[in-house]
N, C-alpha and C positions, 0 to 999 in steps of 0.2 A: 504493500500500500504506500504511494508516494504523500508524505507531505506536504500540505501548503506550506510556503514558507511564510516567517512572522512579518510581520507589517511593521516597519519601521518609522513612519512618517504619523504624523499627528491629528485625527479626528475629533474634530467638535460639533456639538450639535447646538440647534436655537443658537447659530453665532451670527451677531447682526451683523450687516455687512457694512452699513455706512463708512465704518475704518478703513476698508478695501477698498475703497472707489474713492475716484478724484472729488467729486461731487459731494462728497460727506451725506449722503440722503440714504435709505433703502432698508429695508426690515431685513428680518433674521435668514439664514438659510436654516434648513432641514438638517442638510448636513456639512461640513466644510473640510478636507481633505487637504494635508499639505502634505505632500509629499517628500521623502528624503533626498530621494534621486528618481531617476530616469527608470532603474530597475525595478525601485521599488512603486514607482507610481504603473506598473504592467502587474505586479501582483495583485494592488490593488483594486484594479480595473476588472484581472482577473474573476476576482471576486462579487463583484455588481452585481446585483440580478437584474437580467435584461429592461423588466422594462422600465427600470429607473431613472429617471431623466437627469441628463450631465451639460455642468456648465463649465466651462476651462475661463479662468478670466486673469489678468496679470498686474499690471501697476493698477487697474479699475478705471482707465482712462477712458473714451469713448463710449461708456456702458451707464445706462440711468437704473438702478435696480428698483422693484416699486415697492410701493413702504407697505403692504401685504408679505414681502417675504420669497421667499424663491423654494419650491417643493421640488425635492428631491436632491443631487448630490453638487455643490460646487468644489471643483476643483483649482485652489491656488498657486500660480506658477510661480509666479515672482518667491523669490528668495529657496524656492527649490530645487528648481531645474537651473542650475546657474553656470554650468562649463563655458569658458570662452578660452579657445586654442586659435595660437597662429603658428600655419605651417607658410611659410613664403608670403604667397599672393593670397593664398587660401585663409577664410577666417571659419572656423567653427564654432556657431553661437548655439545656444541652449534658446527654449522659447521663453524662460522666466530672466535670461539678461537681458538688461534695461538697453533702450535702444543707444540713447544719451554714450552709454556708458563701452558699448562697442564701439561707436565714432569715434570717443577720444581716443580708449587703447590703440585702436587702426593708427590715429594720425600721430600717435605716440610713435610709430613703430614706421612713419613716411610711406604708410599704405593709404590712399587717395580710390574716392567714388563712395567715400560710405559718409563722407560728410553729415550730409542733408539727414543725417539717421539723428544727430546733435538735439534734429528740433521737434521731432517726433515723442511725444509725452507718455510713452509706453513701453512695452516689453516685445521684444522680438517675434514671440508669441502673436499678438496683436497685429503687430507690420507684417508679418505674412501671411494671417489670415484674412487682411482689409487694403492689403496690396499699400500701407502708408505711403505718404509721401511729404514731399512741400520743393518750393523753391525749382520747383522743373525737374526733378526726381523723386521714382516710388522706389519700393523695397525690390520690386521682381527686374527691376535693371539690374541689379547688380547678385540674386541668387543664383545658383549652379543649379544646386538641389538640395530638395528637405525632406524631411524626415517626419510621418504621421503615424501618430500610435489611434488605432479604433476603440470601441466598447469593451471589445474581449483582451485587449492591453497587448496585441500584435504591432508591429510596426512597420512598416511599410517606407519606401523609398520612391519619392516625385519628383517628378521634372516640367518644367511650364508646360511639356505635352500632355502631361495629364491632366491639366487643370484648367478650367473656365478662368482668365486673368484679364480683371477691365480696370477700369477707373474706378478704384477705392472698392476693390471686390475680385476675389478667389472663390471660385466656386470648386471647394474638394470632393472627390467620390466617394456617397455612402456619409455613415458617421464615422468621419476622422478631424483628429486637431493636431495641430501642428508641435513638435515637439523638439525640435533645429534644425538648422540649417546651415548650407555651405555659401561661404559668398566668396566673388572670386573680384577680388581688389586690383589695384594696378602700381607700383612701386611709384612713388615722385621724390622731387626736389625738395628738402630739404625742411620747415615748416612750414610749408604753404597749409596744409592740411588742417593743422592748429588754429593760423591762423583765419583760414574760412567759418573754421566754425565758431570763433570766438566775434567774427562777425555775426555771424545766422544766431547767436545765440541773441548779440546785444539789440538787433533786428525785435527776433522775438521780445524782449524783456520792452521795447518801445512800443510794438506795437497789440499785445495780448494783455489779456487781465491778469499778470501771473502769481498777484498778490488778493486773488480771493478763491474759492473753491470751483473749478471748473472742469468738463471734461473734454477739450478741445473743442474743436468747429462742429457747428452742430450739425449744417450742412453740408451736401456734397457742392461743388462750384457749377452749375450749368455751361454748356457750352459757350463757349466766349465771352463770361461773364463772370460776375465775385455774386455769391450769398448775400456776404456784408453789404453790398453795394444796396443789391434790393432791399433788402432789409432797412439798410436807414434812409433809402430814398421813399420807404411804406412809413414813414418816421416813428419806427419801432426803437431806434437808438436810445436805451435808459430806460424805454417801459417798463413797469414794474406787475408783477403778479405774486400775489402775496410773500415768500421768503424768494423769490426766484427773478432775476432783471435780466435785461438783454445790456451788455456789455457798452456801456460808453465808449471805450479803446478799442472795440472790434465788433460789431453787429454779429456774427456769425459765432460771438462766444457765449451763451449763459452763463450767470455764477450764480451762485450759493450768499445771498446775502448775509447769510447764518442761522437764518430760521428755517427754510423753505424746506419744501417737502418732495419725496418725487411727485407726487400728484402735482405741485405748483411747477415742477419743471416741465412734465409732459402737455400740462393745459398752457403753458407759457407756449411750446415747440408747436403744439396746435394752434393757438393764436397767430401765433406767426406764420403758418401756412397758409393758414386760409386769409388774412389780409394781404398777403403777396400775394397771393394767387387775383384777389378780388382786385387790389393796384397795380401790380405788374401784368399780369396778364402769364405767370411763371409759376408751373408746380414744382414748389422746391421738395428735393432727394434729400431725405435725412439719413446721415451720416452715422448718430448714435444707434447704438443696439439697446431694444429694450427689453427686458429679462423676469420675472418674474410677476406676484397677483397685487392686483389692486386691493386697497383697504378703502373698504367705505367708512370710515370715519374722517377719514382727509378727501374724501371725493365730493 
């Protein structure tokens, strides 16, 4: 009789998730999984009973949880899945390393094309499952190939031919999540690398809210146009609904004014679409993932 083996990584239950998301809003999960490593998060999975529903989520950036709670298992990457190896050109990133935090190592080491990853507010995890981007570069420019583990905790090896790759979207086969990836860099001169991101970053700090609770751009950008744009040309810039506003320094940011709830974020994200839509004439693509049940006491 073969053993399972022990489960290393750490199980909580009723664990609110507010602390795990940028946003600071969202009820409890069910259950919360942080894995030790790679191996141990495949026993884990192992273990599931199939029809238990699984959430993979990393720094909590892009994602509104709702203050209802999330039924069934979430899985935490950030701080578990964390290997980052450089062979050459070759970078191997884990899905719970920050994306931030490969840019710098890369341009520590005069490897150049991962930049633009400096301004990306998440975890590698994230950038390959929503194809990140900014400043005229996403994540799948510069991936080889990654690496997805499914429900039964197999793992599986991808290449952009296996996968649906658009603007700010991966579509993977089946239930899989991303679990690392290979990115294939290119050697430069000297600190240029450094230096770019030390620009993209001061970019960033001028023109985002990066001093309140937020979870990136809410919107996707329509063709040949900005979110922001329409957004404060619908003069949505600073409207407030109840803990939740639209960002003065960037229309296309929500924050957290310290009280708000996910319900004030999503009825904010809805107001805003339907008066774009009603003044522009422009249905805007939202960019955040929404995850878990409504509570009717904040609805």
């Amino acid at each position: 009789m073969t053993q399972t083996p022990a489960l290393q990584g750490k199980l909580l239950c009723n664990e609110p998730l507010a602390r795990y998301t940028s946003w600071r809003v969202g009820g409890a999960a069910e259950q919360l999984y942080i894995p030790a490593n790679l191996a141990d998060l495949q026993v884990f999975l192992h273990q599931v009973a199939h029809g238990v529903a699984l959430y993979f989520i990393g720094l909590g950036s892009n994602l509104l949880v709702r203050d209802g709670g999330v039924r069934g298992i979430v899985i935490l990457m950030h701080d578990a899945l964390t290997e980052l190896h450089f062979d050459g050109e070759t970078v191997y990133a884990e899905a719970g390393v920050t994306c931030a935090k490969l840019a710098k190592l890369a341009a520590r080491q005069h490897l150049h094309g991962a930049e633009f990853l400096a301004g990306i507010p998440g975890t590698m995890g994230g950038a390959l499952a929503m194809n990140a981007g900014c400043h005229g570069a996403e994540t799948w420019d510069v991936v080889r190939k990654a690496q997805t583990i499914d429900r039964f905790g197999t793992l599986h090896l991808r290449t952009e031919a296996d996968l649906e790759i658009g603007y700010r979207h991966v579509g993977l086969p089946g239930e899989e999540w991303f679990v690392a990836a290979w990115l294939q860099l290119h050697t430069g001169a000297g600190d240029i690398a450094e230096e770019k991101i030390k620009q993209l970053l001061a970019k960033r700090l001028a023109t985002q809210p990066l001093n309140w609770p937020n979870a990136g751009s809410v919107f996707r950008n329509p063709e040949d146009d900005h979110a922001a744009r329409l957004i404060e040309a619908s003069g949505l810039k600073g409207y407030v609904l109840g803990g939740a506003q639209v960002s003065e320094k960037h229309a296309n940011f929500i924050i957290n004014l310290g009280t708000a709830t996910a319900a004030d974020i999503e009825n904010l994200i809805a107001h805003i679409k339907a008066t774009v839509k009603q003044q522009q004439g422009v249905e805007l693509q939202q960019e955040i993932k929404v995850i878990g049940e409504k509570d009717s006491v904040h609805e």
